[in-house]
C-alpha positions in Angstrom: 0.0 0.0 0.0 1.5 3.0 -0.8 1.9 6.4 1.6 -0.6 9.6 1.9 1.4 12.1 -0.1 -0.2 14.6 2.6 -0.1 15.8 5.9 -3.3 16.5 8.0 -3.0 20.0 9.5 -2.3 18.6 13.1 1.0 16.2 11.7 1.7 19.7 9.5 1.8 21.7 12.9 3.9 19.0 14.8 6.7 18.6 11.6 7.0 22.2 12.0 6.2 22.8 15.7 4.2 25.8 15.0 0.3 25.8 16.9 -3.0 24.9 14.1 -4.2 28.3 14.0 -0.8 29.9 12.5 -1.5 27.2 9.9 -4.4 28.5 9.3 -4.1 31.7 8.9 -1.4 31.2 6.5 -3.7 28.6 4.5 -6.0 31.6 4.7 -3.9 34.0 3.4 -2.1 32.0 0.6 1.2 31.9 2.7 0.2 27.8 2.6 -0.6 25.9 -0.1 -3.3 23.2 1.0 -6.5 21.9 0.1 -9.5 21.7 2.0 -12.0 18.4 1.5 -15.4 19.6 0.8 -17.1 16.9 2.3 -15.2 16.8 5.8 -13.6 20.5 5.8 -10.3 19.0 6.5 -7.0 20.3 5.3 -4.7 18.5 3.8 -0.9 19.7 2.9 1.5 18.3 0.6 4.4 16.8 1.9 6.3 18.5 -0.8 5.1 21.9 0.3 6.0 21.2 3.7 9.1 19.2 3.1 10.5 22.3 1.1 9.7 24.6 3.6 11.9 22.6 6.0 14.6 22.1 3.5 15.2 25.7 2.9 15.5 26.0 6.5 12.2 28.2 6.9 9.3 27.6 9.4 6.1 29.9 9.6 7.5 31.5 12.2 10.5 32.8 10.2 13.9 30.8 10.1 15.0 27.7 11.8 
């Protein structure tokens, strides 16, 4: 079975230690890239997005 090739926007927060509602905002304002399931309202972000956040050493909350 292959891997989700998202995160949930709790297991976003904990890989980048920042709290749910700075994710959100930044979803909100376009900061983020994520989608949001119609059916459920859940968020989910790419591991990509997030994985190239980490790997140029930047967090939501500025630099690592």
């Amino acid at each position: 079975m292959a891997g989700r090739n998202y995160y949930t926007l709790a297991e976003t927060a904990r890989v980048l230690e920042v709290p749910q509602r700075r994710l959100l905002e930044m979803l909100e304002t376009g900061e983020l890239e994520g989608e949001q399931d119609p059916h459920s309202s859940r968020w989910k972000i790419s591991k990509q997005v997030v994985d190239a956040l980490i790997s140029a050493g930047l967090s939501p909350e500025g630099p690592i």
